[in-house]
ROTORGU-348247 format. One record per residue: residue in one letter; x, y, z of N, C-alpha, C, O in turn. Coordinates in steps of 0.05 Angstrom, whole numbers, padded with zeros to 5 digits, always signed. Atoms other than C-alpha are relative to their C-alpha. Layout:
AXYZXYZXYZXYZ ...
***
This chain:
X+00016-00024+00000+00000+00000+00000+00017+00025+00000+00009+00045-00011 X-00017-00016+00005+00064+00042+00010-00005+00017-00025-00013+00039-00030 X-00018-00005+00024+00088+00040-00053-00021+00015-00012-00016+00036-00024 X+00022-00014+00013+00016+00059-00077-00006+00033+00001-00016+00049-00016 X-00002-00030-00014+00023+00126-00035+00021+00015-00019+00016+00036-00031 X-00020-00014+00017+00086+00139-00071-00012+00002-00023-00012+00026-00028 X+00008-00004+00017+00053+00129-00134-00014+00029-00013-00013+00042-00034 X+00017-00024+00002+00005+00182-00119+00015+00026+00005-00002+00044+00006 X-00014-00018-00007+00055+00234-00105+00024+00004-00025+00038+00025-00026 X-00003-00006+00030+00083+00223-00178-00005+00020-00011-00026+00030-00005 X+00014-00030+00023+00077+00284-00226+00021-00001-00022+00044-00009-00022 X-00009+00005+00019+00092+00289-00287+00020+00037-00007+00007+00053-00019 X-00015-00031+00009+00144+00363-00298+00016+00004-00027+00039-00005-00030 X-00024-00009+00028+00173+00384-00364+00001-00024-00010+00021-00022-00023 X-00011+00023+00005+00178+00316-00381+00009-00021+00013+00008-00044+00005 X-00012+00014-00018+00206+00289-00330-00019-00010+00025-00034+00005+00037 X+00016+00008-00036+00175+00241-00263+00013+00020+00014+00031+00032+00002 X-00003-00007-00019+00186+00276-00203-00018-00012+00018-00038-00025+00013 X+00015-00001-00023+00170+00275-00130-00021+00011+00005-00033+00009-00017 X+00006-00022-00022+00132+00317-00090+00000+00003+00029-00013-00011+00044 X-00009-00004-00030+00157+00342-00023-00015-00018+00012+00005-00031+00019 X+00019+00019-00021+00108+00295+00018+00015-00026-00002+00015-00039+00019 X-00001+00022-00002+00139+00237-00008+00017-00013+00009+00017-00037+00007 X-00017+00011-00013+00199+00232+00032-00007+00000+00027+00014-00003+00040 X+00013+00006-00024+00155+00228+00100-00007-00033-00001-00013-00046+00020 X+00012+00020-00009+00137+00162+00075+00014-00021+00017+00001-00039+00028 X-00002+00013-00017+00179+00130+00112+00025-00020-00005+00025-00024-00030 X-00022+00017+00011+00254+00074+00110-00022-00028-00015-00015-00042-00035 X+00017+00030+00004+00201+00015+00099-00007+00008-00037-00008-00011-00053 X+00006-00008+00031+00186+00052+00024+00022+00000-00016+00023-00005-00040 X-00028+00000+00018+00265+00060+00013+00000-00027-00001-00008-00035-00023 X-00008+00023-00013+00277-00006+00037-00011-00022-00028+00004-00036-00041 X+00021+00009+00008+00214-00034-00003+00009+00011-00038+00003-00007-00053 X+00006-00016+00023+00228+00014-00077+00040-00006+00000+00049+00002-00022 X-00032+00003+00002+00317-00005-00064+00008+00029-00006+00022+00029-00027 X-00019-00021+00020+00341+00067-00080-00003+00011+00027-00019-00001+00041 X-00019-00005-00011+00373+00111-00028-00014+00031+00003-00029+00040-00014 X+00013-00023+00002+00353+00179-00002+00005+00028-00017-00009+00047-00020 X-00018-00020+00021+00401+00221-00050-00028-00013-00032-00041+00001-00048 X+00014+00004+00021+00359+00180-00099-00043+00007-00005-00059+00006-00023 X+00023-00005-00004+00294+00197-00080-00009+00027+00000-00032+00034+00003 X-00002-00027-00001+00307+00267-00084+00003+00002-00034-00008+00019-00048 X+00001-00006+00033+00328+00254-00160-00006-00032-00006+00012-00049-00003 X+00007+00031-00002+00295+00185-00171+00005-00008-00036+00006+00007-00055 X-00011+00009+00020+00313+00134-00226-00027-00011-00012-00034-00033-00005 X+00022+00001-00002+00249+00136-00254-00024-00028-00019-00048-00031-00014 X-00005+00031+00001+00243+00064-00289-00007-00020+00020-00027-00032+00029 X-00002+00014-00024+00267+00031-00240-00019-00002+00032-00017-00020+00048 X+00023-00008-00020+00206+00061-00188-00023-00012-00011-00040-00025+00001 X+00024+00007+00006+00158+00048-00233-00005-00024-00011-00027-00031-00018 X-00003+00032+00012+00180-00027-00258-00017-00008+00029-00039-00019+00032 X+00015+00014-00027+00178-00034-00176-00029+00005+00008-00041-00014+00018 X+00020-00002-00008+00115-00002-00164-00026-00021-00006-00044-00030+00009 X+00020+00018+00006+00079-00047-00216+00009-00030+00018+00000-00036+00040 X-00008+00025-00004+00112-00114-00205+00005-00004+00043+00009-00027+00051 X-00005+00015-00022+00120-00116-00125-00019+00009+00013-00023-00002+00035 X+00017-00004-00016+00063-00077-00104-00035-00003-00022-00052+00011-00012 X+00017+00013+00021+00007-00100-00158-00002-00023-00010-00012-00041+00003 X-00009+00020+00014+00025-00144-00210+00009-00020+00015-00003-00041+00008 X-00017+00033-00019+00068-00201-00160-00033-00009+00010-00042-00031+00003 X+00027+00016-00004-00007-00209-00132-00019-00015-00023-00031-00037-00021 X+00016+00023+00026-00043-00233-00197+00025-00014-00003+00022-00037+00005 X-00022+00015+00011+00024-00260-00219-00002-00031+00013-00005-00053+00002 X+00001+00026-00017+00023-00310-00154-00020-00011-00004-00020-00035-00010 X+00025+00013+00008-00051-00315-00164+00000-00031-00009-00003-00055-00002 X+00006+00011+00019-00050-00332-00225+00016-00035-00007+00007-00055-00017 X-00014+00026-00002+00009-00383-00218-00010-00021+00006-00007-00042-00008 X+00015+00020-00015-00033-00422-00169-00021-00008-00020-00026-00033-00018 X+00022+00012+00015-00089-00431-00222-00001-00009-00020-00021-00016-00032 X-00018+00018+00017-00040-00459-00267+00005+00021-00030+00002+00015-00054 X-00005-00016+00029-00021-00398-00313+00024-00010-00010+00033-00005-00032 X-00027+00007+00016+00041-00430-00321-00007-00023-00022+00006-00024-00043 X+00008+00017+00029+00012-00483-00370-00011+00022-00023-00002+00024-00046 X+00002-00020+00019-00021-00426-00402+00021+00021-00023+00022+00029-00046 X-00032-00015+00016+00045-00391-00418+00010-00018-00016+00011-00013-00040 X-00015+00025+00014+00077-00456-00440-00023+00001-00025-00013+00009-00047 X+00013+00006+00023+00016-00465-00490+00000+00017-00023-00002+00011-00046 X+00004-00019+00023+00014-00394-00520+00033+00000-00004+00034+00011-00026 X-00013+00002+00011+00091-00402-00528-00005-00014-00020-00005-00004-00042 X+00006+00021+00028+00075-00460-00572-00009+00009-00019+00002+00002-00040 X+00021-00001+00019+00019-00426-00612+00019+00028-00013+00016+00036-00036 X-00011-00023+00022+00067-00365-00628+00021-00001-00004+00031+00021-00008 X-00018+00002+00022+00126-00397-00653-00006+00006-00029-00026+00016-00039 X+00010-00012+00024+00136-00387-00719-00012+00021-00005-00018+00035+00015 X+00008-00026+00007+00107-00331-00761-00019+00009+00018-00030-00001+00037 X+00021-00015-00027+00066-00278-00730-00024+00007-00019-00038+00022-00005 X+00014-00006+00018+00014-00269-00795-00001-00026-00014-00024-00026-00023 X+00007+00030+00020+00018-00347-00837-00025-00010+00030-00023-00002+00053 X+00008+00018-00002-00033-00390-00815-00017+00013+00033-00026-00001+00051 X+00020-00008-00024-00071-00334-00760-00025+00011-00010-00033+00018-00032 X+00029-00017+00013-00139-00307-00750+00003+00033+00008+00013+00033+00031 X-00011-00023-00002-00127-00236-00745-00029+00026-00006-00046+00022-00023 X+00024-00019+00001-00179-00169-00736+00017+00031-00004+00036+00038+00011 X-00008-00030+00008-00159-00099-00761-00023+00016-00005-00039+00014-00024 X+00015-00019-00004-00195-00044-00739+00001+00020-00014+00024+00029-00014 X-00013-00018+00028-00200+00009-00797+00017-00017-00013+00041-00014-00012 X-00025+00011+00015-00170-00038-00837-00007+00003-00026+00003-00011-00043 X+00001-00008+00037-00203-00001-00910+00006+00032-00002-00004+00045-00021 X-00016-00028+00002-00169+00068-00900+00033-00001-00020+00045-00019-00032 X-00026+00001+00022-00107+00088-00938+00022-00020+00005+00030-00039-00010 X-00023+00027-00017-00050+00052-00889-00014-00022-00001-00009-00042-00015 X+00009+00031+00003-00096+00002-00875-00005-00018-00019+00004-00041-00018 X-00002+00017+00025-00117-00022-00941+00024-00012-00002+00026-00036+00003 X-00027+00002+00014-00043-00019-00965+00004-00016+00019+00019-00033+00009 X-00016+00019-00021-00028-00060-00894-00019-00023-00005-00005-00043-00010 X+00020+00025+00008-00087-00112-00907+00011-00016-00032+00015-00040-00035 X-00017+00018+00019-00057-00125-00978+00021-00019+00003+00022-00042-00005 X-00022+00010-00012+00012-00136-00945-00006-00026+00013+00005-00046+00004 X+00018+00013-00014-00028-00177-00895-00005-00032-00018+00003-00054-00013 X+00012+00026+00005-00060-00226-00935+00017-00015-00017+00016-00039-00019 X-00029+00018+00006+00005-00240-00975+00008-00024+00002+00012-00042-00014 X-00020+00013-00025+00034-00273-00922-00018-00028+00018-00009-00043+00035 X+00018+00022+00003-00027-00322-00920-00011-00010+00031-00010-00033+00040 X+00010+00007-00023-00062-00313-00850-00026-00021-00009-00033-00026-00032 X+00021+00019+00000-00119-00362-00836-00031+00020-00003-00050+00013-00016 X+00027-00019+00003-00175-00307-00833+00003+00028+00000+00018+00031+00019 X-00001-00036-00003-00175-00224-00837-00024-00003+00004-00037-00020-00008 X+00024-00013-00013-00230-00198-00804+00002+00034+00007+00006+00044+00029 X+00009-00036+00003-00241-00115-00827-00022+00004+00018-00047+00007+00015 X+00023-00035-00024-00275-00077-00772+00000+00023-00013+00020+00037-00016 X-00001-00030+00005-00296-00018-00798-00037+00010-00004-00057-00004-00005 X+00015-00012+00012-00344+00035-00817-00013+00002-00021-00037+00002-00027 X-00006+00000+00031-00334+00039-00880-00012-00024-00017+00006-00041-00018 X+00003+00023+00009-00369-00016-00919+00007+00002-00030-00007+00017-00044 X-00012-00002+00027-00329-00028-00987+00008-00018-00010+00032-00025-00013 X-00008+00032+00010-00342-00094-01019+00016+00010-00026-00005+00008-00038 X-00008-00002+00008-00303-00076-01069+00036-00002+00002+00053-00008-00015 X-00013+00010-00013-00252-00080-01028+00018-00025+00009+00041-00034+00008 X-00004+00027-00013-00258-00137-00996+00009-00025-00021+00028-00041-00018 X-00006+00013+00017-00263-00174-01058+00034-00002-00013+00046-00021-00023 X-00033-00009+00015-00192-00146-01083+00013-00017+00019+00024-00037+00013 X-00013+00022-00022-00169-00174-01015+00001-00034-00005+00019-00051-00003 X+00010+00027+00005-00199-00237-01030+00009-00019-00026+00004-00043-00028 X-00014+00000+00028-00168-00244-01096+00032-00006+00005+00043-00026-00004 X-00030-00004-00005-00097-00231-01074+00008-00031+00008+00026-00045-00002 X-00009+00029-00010-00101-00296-01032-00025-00019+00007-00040-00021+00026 X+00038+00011+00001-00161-00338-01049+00004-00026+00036-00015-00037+00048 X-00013+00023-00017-00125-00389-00991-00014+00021+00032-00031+00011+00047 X+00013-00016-00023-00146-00334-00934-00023+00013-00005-00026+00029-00023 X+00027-00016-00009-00215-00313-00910-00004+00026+00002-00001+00032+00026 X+00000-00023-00009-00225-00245-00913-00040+00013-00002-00059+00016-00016 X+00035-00008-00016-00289-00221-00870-00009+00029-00006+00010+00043-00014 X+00005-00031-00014-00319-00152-00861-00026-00001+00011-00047-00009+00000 X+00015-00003-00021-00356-00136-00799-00003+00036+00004+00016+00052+00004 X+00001-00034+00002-00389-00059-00794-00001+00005+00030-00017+00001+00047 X+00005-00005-00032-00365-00034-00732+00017+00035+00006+00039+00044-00001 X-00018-00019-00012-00351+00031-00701+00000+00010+00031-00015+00010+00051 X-00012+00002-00022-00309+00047-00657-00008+00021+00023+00005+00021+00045 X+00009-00015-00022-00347+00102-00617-00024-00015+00015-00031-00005+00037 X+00020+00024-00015-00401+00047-00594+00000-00002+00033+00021+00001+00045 X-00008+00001-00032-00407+00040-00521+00019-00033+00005+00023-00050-00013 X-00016+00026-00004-00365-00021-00492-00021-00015-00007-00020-00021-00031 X+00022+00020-00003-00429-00065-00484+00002-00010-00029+00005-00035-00031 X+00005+00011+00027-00434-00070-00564+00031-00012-00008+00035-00029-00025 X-00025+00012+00016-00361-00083-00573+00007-00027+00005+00014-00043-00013 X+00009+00027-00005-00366-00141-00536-00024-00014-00010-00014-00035-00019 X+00019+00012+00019-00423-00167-00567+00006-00010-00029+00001-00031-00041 X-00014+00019+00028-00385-00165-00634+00022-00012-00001+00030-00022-00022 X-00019+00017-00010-00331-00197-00600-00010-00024+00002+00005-00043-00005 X+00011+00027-00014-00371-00250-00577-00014-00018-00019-00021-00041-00015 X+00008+00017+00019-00397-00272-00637+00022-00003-00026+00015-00016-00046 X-00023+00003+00006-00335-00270-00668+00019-00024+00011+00031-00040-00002 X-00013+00026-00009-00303-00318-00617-00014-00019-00013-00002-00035-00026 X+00013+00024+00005-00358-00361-00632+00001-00017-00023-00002-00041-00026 X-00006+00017+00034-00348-00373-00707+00029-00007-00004+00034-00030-00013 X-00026+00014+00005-00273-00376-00710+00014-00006+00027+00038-00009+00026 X-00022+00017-00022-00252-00401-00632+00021+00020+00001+00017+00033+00022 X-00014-00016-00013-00193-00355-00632+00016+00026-00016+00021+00022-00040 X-00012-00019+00018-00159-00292-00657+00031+00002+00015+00040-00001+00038 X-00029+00002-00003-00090-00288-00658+00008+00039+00008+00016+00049+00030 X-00019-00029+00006-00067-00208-00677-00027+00014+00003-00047+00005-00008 X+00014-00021+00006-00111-00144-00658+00011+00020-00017+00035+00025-00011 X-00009-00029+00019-00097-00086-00707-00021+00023+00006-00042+00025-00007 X+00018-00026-00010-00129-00020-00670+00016+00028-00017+00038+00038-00012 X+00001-00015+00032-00133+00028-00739-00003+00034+00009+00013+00053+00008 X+00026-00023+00003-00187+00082-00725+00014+00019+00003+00030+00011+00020 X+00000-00034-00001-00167+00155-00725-00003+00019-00019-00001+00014-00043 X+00006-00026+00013-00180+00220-00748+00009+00020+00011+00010+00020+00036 X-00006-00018-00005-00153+00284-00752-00014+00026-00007-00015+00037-00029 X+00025-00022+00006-00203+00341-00739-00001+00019+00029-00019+00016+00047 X+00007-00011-00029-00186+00392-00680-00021+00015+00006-00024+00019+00030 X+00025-00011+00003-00246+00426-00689-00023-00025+00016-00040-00018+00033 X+00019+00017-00018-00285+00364-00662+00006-00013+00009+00007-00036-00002 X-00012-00007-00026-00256+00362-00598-00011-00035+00014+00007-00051+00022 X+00001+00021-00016-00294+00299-00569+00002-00025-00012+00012-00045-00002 X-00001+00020+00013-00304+00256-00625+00035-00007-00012+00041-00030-00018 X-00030+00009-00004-00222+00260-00636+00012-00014+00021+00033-00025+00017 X-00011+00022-00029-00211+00224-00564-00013-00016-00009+00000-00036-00011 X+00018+00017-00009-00272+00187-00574+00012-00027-00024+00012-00051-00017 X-00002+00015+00024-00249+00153-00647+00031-00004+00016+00029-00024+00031 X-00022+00008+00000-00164+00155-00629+00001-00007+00022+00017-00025+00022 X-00003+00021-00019-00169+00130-00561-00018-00015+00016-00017-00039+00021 X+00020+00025-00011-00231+00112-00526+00000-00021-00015+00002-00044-00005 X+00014+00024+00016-00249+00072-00588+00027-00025+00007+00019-00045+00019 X-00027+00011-00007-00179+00037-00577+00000-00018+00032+00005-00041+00037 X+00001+00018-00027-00186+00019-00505-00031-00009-00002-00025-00033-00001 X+00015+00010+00003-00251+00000-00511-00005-00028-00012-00017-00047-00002 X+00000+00027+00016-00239-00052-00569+00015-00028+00013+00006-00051+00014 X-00010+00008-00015-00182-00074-00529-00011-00014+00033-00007-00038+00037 X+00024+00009-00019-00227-00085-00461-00013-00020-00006-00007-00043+00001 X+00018+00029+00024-00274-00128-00502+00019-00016-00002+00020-00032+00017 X-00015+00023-00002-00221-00170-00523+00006-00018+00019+00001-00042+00020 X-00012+00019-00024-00189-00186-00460-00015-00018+00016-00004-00030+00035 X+00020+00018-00015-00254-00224-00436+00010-00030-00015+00014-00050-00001 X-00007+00020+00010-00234-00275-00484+00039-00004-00005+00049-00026-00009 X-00029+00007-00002-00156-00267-00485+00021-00005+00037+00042-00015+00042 X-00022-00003-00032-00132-00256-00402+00003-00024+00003-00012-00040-00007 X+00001+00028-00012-00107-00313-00372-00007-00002+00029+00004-00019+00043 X+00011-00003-00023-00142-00297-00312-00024-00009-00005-00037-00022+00012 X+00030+00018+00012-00206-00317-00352+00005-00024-00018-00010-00032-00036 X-00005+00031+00015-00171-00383-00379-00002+00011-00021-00026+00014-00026 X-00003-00017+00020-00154-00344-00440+00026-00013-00015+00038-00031-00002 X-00023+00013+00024-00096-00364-00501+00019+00026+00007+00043+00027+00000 X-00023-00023+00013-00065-00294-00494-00009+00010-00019-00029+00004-00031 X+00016-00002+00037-00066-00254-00557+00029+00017-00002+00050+00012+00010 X-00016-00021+00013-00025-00199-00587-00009+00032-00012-00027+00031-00029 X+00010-00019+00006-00037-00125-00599+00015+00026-00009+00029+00037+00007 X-00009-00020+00019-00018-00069-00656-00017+00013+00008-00040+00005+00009 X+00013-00028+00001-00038+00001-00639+00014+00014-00017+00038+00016-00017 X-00013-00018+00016-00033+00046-00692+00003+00036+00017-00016+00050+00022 X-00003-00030-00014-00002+00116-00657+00009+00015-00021+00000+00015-00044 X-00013-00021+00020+00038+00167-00688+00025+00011+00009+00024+00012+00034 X-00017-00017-00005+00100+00202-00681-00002+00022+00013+00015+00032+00027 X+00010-00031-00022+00060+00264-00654+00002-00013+00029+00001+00002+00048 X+00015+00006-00025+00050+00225-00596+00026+00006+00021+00026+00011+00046 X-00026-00008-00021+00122+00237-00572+00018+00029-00020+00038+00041-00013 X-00012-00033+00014+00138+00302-00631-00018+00002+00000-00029-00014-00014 X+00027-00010+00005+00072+00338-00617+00007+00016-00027+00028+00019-00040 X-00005-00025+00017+00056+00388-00665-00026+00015+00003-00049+00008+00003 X+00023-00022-00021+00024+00452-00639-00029+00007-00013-00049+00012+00001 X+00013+00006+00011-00019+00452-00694-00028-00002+00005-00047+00013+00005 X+00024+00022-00010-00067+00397-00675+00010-00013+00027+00019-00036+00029 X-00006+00011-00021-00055+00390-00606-00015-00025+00016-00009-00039+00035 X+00026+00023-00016-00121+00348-00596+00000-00025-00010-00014-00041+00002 X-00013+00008+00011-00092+00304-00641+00013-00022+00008+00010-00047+00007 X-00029+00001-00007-00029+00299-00616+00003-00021+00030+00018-00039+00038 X+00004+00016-00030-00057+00279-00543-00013-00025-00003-00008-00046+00009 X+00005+00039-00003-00099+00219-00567+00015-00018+00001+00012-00038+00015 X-00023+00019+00014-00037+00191-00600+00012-00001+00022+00008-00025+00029 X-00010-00001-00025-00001+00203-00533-00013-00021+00016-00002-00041+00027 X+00018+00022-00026-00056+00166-00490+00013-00022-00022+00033-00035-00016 X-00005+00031+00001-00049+00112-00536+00014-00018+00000+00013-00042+00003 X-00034+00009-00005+00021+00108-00539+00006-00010+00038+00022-00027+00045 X-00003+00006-00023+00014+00105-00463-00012-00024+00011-00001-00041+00026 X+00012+00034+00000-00039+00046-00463+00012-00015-00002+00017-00032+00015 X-00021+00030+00015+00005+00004-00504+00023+00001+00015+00034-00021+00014 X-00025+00006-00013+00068+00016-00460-00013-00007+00027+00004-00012+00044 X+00012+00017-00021+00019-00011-00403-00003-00019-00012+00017-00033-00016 X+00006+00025+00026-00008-00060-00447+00021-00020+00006+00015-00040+00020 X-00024+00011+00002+00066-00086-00456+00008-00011+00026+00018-00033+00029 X-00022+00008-00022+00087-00084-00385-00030-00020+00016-00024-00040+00030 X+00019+00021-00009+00013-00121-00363+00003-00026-00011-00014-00042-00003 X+00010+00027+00010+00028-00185-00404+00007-00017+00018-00008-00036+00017 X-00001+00019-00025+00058-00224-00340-00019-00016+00008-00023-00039+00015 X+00026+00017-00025-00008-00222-00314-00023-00007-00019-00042-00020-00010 X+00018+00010+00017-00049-00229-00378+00002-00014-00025-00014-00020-00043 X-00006+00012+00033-00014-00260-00433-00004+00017-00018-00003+00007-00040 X-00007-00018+00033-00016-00200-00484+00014+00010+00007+00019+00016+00030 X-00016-00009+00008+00027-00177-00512-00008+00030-00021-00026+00031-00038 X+00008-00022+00012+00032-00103-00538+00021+00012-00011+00044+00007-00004 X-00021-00005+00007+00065-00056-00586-00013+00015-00012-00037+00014-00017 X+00018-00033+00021+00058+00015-00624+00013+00001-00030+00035-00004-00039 X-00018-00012+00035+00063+00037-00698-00005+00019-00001-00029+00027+00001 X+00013-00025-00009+00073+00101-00693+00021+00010-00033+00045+00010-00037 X-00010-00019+00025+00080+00138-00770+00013+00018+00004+00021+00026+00026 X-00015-00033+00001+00114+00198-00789-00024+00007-00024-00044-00007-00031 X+00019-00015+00017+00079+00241-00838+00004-00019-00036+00022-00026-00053 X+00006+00033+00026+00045+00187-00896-00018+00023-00010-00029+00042+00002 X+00011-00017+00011+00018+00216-00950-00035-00019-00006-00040-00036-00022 X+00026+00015-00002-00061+00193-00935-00024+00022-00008-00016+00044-00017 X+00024-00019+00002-00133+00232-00945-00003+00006+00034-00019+00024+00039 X-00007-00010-00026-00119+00238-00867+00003+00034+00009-00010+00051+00022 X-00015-00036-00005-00078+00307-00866-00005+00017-00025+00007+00037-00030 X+00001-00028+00020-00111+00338-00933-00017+00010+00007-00017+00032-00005 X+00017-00031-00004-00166+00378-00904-00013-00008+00023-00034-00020+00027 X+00014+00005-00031-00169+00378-00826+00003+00028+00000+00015+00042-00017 X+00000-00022-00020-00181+00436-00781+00025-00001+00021+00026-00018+00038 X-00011-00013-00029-00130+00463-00733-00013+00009+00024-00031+00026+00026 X+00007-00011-00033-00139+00471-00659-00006+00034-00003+00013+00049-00008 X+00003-00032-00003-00175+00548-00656+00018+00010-00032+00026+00032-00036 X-00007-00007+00034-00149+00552-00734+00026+00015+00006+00031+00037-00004 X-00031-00010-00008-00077+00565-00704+00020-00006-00026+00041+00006-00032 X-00019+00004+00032-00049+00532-00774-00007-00011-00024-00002-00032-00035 X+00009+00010+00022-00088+00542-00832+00013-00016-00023+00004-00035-00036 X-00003+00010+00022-00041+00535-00876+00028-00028+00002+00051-00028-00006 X-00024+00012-00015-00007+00473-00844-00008-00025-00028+00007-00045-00030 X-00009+00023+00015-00025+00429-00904+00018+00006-00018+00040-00004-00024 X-00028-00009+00021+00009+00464-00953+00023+00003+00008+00036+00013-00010 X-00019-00005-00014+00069+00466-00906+00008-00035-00007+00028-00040-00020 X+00003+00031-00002+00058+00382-00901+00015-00004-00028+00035-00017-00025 X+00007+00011+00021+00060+00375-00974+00036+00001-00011+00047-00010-00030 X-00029-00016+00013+00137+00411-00974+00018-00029+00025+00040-00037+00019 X-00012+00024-00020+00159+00352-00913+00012-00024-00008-00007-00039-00010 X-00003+00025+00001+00195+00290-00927-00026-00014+00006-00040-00002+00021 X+00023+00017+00001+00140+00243-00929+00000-00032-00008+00020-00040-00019 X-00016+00023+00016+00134+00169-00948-00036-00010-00003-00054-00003+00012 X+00026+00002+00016+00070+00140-00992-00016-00029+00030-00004-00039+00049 X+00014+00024-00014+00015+00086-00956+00021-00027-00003+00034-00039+00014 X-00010+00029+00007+00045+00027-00996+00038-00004+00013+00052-00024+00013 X-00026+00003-00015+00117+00045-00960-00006+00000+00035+00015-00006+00047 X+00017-00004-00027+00085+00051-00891-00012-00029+00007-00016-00039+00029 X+00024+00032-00003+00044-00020-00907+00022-00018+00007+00020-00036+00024 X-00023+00025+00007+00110-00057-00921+00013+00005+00035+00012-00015+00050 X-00014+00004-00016+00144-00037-00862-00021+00009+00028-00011+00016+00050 X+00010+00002-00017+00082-00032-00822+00001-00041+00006+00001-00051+00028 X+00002+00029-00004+00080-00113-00834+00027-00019+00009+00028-00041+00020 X-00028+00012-00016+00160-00123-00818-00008+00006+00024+00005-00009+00039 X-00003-00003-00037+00138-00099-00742-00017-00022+00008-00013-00036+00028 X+00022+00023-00004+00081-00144-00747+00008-00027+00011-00003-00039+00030 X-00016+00017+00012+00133-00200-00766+00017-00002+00026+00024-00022+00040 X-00020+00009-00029+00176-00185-00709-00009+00005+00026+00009+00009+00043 X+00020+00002-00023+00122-00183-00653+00011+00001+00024+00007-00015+00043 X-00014-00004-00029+00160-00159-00602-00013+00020+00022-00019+00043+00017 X+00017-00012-00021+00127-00137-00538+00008+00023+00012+00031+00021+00020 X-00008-00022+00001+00131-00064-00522+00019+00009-00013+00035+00021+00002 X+00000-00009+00014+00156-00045-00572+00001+00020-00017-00015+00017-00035 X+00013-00018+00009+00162+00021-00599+00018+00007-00034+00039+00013-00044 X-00010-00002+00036+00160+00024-00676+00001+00022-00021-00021+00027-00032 X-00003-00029+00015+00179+00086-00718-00008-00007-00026+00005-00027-00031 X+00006+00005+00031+00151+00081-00794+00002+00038-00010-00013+00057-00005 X+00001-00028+00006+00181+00144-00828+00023-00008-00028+00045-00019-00028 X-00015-00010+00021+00199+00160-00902+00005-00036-00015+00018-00040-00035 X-00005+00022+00020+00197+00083-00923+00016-00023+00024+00017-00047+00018 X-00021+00015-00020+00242+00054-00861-00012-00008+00019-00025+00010+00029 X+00003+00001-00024+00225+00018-00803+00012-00002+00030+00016-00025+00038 X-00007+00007-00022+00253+00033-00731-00004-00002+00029-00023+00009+00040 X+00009+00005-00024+00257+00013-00667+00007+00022+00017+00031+00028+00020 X-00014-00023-00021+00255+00073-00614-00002-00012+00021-00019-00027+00031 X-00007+00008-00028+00287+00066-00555-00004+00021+00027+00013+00038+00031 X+00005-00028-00002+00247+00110-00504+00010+00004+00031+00007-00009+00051 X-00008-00015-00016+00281+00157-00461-00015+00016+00011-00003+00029+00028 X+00015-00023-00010+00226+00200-00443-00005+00005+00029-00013+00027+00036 X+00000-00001-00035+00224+00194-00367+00025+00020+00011+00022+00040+00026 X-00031-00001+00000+00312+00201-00368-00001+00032+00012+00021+00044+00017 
***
C-alpha cells in the first residue's frame, strides 16, 4: 500500500517524473521496499520506481494468483501457438483496416497467407474486400461494420460472436483515427476511447485470468504522440494516451498474456492530413506546409508496417518514417 502512496505523489514536470515534497515522510520501509537511497529519491531513477511499483506492489499479486491456477501451462501453450510466423496460418482483426495505411497494410497482410482477416470498420467497401480476396483466395477475408465510438457493451457483443465462429484470434490491429481539431470529443472518442474499448472487449476472451490463449496487440499511434505538433494538439494527445496504453499494455502481459506494441507513423501521404481543421485555426495553412515535408507513400508505410508485425516484439516502440522501419528506444522519463 506504501508504494501505492508513492505512486500518488508522482507528477509528471517538463517531461520528466518527479517527487513531491510529501513523499519523503513516507517512511525507511518505502526505501527499503522501492531499493534506492535517499540522495535517490530526491532525483529518482524513474524506471526503475515504476518497474517496482507495478511488479511488487500489484502485479506479483495476480502473478502468484494466477500461478496457483496454473497460468504457467497457459504460458507454455501460448509459447507453442506463437512460434513461428506472426501473420501465416492466423486469425487476425484490423480495426479500420479499408483506409489508406490500412488497405495498403491488409494487402501486405494477406500476402503472407493468415488463416482469416476480419475488417472492422465503418466503412463498408465490398469492393474491397473482394480485391483482398483475390490476392489470396487461400485466406478468408471477412468484413464486420463496426464503429469504434459504440459504447463497450456493443463491442463485446461483436466480439462475442466472433469468438464463436472462428474459436480464436490471434493479432488485434487498433486502426481508427481521425484528424479534426475542431471536433474536440469525437477526436478522443475515435483515437483512443475507441482503442481501449476494443481492447477491453477483447481481453474477456484473451486474459489468462479468464482461462484465456493470450493474444497480441498493434496500436496504430503516431509520431505526434512523442513530436507533438502545436498545430493539432487534440490530435497529438490521443496519440499520446495511446502510446501510453500500449506501453501498459506491454508491461501487463505477465499477468495477462498479451502482448503489446505501437506503430507510430511519421507524416504518410493519406486523405488523413488533406483537409483537417486546426486547434482554434492556429495553422491554416499547415497542409500546404505538409506537402513541402519528407514524407513516405501508404504502400511504404504497409511494407514496413507488416516487418513490425513480423517481429512481434512486446513493447515495442515502432517508428515508420519515409519508407524505413525503426525501433525507438524510449528515453522520455531520463
Amino acid at each position: 500500500m506504501n508504494a501505492l502512496r508513492v505512486f500518488a505523489h508522482i507528477v509528471l514536470q517538463h517531461g520528466v517524473l518527479r517527487y513531491s515534497s510529501t513523499t519523503s515522510n513516507l517512511g525507511n520501509s518505502v526505501r527499503n521496499k522501492l531499493k534506492v537511497s535517499s540522495k535517490q529519491l530526491a532525483k529518482p531513477q524513474p524506471i526503475d520506481i515504476l518497474n517496482n511499483l507495478c511488479h511488487e506492489e500489484r502485479l506479483n499479486r495476480h502473478v502468484l494468483t494466477a500461478h496457483h491456477e496454473g497460468v504457467a501451462s497457459h504460458a507454455k501453450r501460448r509459447k507453442s501457438k506463437s512460434c513461428g510466423a506472426a501473420i501465416a496460418g492466423k486469425n487476425i482483426i484490423f480495426v479500420a483496416g479499408l483506409g489508406g495505411i490500412g488497405m495498403d497494410t491488409c494487402r501486405q497482410i494477406v500476402k503472407r497467407g493468415p488463416k482469416n482477416l476480419l475488417i472492422f470498420d465503418r466503412l463498408d467497401k465490398p469492393d474491397y474486400i473482394t480485391e483482398l480476396q483475390k490476392l489470396n483466395p487461400k485466406t478468408k477475408v471477412a468484413f464486420y461494420s463496426y464503429d469504434v465510438t459504440v459504447p463497450l457493451s456493443k463491442s463485446k457483443e461483436l466480439l462475442q460472436e466472433v469468438f464463436e465462429k472462428y474459436e480464436t484470434i490471434d493479432l488485434l490491429i487498433n486502426g481508427a483515427g481521425i484528424m479534426d481539431d475542431h471536433q474536440i470529443e469525437k477526436t478522443i472518442a475515435v483515437n483512443f476511447t475507441g482503442t481501449v474499448n476494443t481492447t477491453t472487449a477483447i481481453m474477456d476472451f484473451w486474459d489468462y485470468r479468464n482461462d484465456g490463449p493470450g493474444g497480441v496487440i498493434a496500436n496504430i499511434c503516431s509520431v505526434t504522440a512523442f513530436y507533438p505538433n502545436c498545430q493539432v494538439p487534440v490530435y497529438c494527445a490521443s496519440k499520446a494516451a495511446v502510446f501510453s496504453f500500449t506501453v501498459s499494455l506491454a508491461l501487463l502481459a505477465p499477468v495477462t498474456g498479451v502482448t503489446a506494441y505501437s506503430i507510430n507513423h511519421s507524416i504518410t501521404r493519406t486523405t488523413l492530413g488533406q483537409n483537417f481543421n486546426s486547434w482554434l485555426d492556429v495553422g491554416p495553412c499547415i497542409t500546404e506546409k505538409l506537402s513541402d515535408t519528407p514524407s513516405q507513400s501508404t504502400a511504404q508505410a504497409a511494407k514496413s508496417f507488416v516487418k513490425a508485425i513480423e517481429a512481434n516484439k512486446n513493447g515495442a516502440i515502432w517508428k515508420l518514417e519515409q519508407g524505413k522501419l525503426e525501433e525507438v528506444k524510449w528515453t522520455g522519463f531520463n
